[in-house]
N, C-alpha and C positions, 0 to 999 in steps of 0.2 A: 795177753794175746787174745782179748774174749773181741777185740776192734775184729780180729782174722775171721773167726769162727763166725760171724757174723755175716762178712759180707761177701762167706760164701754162694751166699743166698740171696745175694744185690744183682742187680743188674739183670734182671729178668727180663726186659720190654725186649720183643725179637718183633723187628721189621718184618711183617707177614704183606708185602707189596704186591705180590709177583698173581695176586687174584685173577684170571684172566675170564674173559667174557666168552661162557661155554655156546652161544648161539656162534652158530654156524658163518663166517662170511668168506663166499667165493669173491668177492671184487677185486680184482688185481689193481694196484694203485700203481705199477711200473713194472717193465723189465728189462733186464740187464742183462746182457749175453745169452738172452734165452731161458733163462731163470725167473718168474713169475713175484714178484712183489707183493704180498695181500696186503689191502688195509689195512686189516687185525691187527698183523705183526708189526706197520708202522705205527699206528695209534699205540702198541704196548710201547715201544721205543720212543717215540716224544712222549708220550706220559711219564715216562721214568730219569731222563733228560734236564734236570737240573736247572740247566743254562738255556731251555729253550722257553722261547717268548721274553728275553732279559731284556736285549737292546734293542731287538725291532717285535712286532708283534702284525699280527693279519696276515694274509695268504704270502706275503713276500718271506714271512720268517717260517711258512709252515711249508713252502718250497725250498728255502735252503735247510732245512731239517728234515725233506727227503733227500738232498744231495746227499746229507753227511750220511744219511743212513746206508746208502748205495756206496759210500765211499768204505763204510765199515763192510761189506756182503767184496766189494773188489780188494780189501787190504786182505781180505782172507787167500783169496785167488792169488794175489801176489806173495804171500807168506808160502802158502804149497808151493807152486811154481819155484821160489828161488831157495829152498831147503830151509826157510825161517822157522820152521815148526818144531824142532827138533832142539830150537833153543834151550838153554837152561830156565832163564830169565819167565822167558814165556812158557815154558812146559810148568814152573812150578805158580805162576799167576793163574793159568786156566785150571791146575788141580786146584788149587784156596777156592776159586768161584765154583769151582765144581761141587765141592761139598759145601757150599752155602745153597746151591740150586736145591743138592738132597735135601737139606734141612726145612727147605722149604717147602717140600714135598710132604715131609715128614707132618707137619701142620694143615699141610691138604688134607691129607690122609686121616687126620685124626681130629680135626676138626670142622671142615667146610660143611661135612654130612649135620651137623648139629644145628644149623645156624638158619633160624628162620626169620622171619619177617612179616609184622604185620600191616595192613592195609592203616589202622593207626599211625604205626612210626613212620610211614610215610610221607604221609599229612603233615605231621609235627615236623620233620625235616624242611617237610617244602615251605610250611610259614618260618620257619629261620632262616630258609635261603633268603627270607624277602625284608631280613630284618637286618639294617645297617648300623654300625657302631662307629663312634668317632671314637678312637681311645689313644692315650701314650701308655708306656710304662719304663718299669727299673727294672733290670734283671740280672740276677745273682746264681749262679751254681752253689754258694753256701747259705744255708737258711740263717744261718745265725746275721751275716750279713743285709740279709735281707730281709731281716727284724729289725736290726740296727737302724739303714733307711726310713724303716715305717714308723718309725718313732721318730725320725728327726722330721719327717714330714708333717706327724702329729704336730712338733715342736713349733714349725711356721717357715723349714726349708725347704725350698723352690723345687720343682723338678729338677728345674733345665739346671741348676748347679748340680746334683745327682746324677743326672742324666751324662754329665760331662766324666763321672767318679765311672757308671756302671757299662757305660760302650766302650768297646773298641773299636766299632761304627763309626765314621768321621758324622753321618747322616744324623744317627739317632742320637750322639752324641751331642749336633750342633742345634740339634731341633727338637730337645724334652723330651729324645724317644716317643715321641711324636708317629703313630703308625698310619695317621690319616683314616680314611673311612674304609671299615671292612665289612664283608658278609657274617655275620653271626656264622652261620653253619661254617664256613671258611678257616675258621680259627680249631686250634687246638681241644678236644671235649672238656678239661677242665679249666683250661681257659675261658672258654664260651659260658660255661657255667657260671664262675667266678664274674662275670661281667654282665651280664642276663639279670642280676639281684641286684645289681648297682645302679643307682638314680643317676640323674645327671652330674657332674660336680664331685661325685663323690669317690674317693680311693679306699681302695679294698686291702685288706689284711695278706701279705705273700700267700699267692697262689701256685700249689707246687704241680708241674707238669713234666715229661719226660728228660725234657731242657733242662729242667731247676724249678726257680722259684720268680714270680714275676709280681710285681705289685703293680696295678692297673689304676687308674683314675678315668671313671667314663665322661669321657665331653661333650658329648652327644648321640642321641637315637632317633632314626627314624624307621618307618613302617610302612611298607607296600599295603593300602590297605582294600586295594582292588585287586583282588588275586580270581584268574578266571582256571574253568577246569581243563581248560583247552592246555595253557601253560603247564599244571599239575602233569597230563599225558604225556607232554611234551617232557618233560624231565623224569621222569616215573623211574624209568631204567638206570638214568645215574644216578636219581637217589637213594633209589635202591644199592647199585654198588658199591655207594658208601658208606651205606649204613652196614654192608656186608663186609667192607675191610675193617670197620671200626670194631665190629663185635668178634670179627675175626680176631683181632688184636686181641683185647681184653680174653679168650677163652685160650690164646696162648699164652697167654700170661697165667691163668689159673691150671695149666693141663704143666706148663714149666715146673710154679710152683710142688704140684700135685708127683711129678715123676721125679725131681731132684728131690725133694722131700723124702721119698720113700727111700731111694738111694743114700742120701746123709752124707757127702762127699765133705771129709775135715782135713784138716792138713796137720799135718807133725809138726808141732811148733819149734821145736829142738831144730829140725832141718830149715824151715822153714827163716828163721833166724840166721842162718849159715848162711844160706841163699842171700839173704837181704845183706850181711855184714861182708859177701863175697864182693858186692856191686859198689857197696855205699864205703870199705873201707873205714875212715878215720870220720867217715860222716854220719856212720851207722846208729851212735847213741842220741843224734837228732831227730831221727826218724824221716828227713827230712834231704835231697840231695838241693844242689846248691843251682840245678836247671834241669828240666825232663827230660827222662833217660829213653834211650828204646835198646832194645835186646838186637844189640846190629851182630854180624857174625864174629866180629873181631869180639865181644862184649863176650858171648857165647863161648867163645875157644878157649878165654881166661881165665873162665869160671869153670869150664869142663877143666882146667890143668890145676888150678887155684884148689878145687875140691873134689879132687881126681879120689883122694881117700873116704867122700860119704857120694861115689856115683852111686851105689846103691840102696843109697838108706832111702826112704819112704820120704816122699813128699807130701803125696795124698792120700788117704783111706776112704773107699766108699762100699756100699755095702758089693759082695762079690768078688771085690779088687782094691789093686793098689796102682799107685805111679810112683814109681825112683825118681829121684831127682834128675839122673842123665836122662831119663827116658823124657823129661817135659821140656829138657836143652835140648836135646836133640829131636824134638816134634818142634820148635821153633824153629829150626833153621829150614823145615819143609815151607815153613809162612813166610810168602814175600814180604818184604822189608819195612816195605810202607803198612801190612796190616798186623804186625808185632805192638806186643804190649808196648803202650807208652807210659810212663811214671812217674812222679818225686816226691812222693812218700810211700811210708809202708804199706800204709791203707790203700793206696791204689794200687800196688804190687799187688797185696792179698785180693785185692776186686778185681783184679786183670786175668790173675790166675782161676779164682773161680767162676769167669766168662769162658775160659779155655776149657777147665773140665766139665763144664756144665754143656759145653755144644760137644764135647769129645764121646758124650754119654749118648745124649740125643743123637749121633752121625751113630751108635751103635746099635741106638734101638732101631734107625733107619735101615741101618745094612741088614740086620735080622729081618725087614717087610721085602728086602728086596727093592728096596724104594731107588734104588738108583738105575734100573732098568725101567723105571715109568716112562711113560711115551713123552708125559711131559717136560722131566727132568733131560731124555734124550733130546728133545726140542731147545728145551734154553741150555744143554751143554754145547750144540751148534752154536747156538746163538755168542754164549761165550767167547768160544772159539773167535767169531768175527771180531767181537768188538775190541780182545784183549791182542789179537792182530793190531787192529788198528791202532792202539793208546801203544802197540810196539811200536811201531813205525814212526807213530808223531813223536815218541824220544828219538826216534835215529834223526829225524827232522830236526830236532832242535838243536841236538849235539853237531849237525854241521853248519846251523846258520850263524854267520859273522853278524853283529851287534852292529849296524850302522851307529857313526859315533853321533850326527845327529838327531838319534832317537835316545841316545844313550844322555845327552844333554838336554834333551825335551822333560824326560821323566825326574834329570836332577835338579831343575829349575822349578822357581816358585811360579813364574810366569809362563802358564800355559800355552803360548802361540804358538798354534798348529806352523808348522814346516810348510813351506806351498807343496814340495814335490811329495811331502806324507799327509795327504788329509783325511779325517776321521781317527785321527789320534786321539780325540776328545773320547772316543769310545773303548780307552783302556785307560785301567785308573794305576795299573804297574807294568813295569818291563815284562813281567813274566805273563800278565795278560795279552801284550803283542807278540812275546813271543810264541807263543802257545797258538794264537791268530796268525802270525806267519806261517807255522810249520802245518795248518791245518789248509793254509791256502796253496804250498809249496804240494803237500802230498797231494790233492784233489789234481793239483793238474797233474803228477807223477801216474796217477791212477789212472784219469781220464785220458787217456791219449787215443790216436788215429782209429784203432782195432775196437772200440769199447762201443758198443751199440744199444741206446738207453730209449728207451720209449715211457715216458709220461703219460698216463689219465691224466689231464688236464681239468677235465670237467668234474668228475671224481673230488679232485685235491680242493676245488672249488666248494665242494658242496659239502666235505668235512671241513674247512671253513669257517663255515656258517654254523659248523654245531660248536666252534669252541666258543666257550664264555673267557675273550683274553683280557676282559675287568679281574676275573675271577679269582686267573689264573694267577695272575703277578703278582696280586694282594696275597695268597698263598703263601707264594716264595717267599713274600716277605716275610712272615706272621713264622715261615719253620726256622729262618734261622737271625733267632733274636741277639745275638750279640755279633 
């Protein structure tokens, strides 16, 4: 069992995002029934937005990304208004974000104060912003895999046949992983690194980053190499920011280390065994189940009757405490469904469980600062609030829209011809992307109706605009999610 005891201690990297920009901004960017809109709070919201700038980009996609936002501030209105709050569904979705907000608090709190910045790393940031990379690569979640690769490449095989073995990407798959031209700063820190040493032509040994492991071949660089000081001013403040969430990162990574450390959270391996032979059955001495599991409630209930006789034998030991086995079934079914361990082997059970005690600890040293009455934590549990309203509603939306059958035949055909009476069908690459797009265009007008009285800065929304870099931005998206 020494695979358990180990990676305990895995999975450290904790998303510290939620940095927000402490200078002051009164600008109302909109208001809604009387209720005040600031920029700030819009700009946090497109910033964290995933999907924003994918299919259109310029002031038309940063207008309908204040729509959705006002539509997320109105699905809340309408959640009070008709008794939706008091859901199960939704009551136990906004506690899970809830205590992600404290956690994140918790890393304010013990790390932001530490974090300075020199007039140097500045500089050095802002000549990488101006240094472009032509690169592809291969990417593996298992390093041994992606040793295997780097040798058959030594050997004299191709990308683009690799490329076809390491995507699930139809894109990177059909194009040698093929990333096209990026921003150096842009990319991932050890990625950036791992390709900054690289000549032209040349592929690098797997490079391991939060993702996995990525083998890179740089195909070309170029260099801004008139850089005025006007520019430097002009970016100063976001380069700063990023350099401020980066080291952010990295001092929660060492302050993780440093506190579960001292703690020594191990598991019982006797239980721990039970647990894994409860789930896996007759597949248990594989180590290995036959597709990924998730702990759904039905999973939970079996397991609670299956080993009703060790609900209280010890799962975990850490310094001060323990966890039963019931007591860590029954703290899953508080976690909505979609963020429950997922599995199929032991090793990722044991890595699932100690991401669970490893934040159970953290949410404890929280409650001891009082951290979930911060001003700030009360700010984004509003926030919460709105948005996990609205992702409610867009499932009620979906659950009542009938599947036209000639959409339904658009998506099973090889031959893409848009429908006349559906066009811009080209701009979903599955059913569940229209339908997701339908129930978001169904709700907007559910929301919007006669009574709803919306006022836009206009000139405002123009002039944030002009501050985004939307090159910058999509080469990003691309570069976070490599496979």
């Amino acid at each position: 069992m020494k695979i358990i005891l180990y990676l305990f201690l895995g999975s450290l990297f904790f998303l510290f995002y939620c940095t927000k920009d402490n200078q002051p901004q009164s600008v109302n960017i909109a208001t809604v029934n009387g209720i005040n809109i600031k920029l700030e709070d819009f700009r946090n919201f497109y910033e964290l937005d995933p999907n924003f700038g994918i299919d259109s980009v310029g002031y038309p996609a940063l207008l309908d990304e204040l729509y959705k936002y006002i539509d997320y501030k109105l699905a809340f209105r309408f959640a009070e208004k008709n008794g939706l709050l008091n859901d199960s569904l939704l009551r136990k979705s906004v506690a899970w974000e809830t205590r992600q907000a404290i956690l994140r608090q918790l890393f304010r709190y013990m790390i932001s104060e530490k974090i300075s910045i020199t007039e140097k790393e500045l500089k050095e940031e802002f000549i990488r912003e101006n240094i472009q990379v032509h690169v592809r690569h291969l990417f593996s979640t298992d390093s041994v895999q992606a040793n295997s690769w780097y040798n058959e490449l030594k050997e004299g095989k191709s990308f683009n046949k690799l490329a076809k073995v390491a995507f699930t990407d139809t894109v990177l798959a059909n194009n040698g992983g093929d990333l096209g031209w990026i921003e150096l700063s842009s990319l991932d820190e050890n990625f950036a690194r791992g390709v900054e040493v690289l000549t032209k032509d040349e592929i690098s040994r797997p490079i391991r980053t939060k993702w996995g492991y990525h083998i890179v071949q740089l195909i070309d660089r170029k260099e801004n190499l008139l850089l005025k000081d006007s520019d430097f001013i002009q970016k100063r403040k976001a380069i700063e920011k990023k350099i401020k969430v980066r080291k952010e990162n990295e001092l929660s990574n060492i302050y993780i280390k440093s506190y579960i450390g001292e703690l020594n959270p191990q598991p019982d391996t006797k239980t721990f065994r039970l647990l894994w032979q409860g789930i896996a059955s007759s597949e248990a001495e594989n180590k290995r189940l036959s597709s990924t599991t998730s702990f759904t409630n039905n999973l939970i209930n079996e397991l609670q009757i299956k080993l009703q006789n060790h609900n209280n034998d010890i799962l975990i030991k850490y310094k001060g405490g323990e966890v039963a086995l019931n007591d860590y079934l029954s703290a899953l079914k508080k976690i909505p469904v979609s963020e429950r361990p997922r599995f199929q082997t032991i090793r990722q059970l044991s890595d699932k469980i100690g991401v669970w005690i490893r934040d159970e600890l953290l949410l404890k040293e929280a409650l001891k600062h009082k951290l979930q009455n911060h001003p700030t934590v009360q700010k984004e549990v509003k926030e919460i609030n709105e948005n996990q309203c609205y992702y409610f509603l867009i499932q009620k939306e979906m659950e009542s829209i009938t599947i036209p059958e000639n959409v339904t035949k658009y998506f099973k055909e090889n031959d893409k011809k848009e429908p006349e009476n559906l066009p811009n069908m080209r701009h979903f690459h599955t059913i569940q992307e229209w339908l997701w797009w339908k129930a978001q265009t169904n709700l907007h007008k559910r929301l919007i109706n006669d009574k709803t009285f919306i006022k836009i800065n206009y000139d405002e929304l123009k002039r944030e605009n002009s501050r985004i870099d939307w090159k910058n931005r999509i080469r990003m998206m691309v570069v976070q999610n490599p496979s």
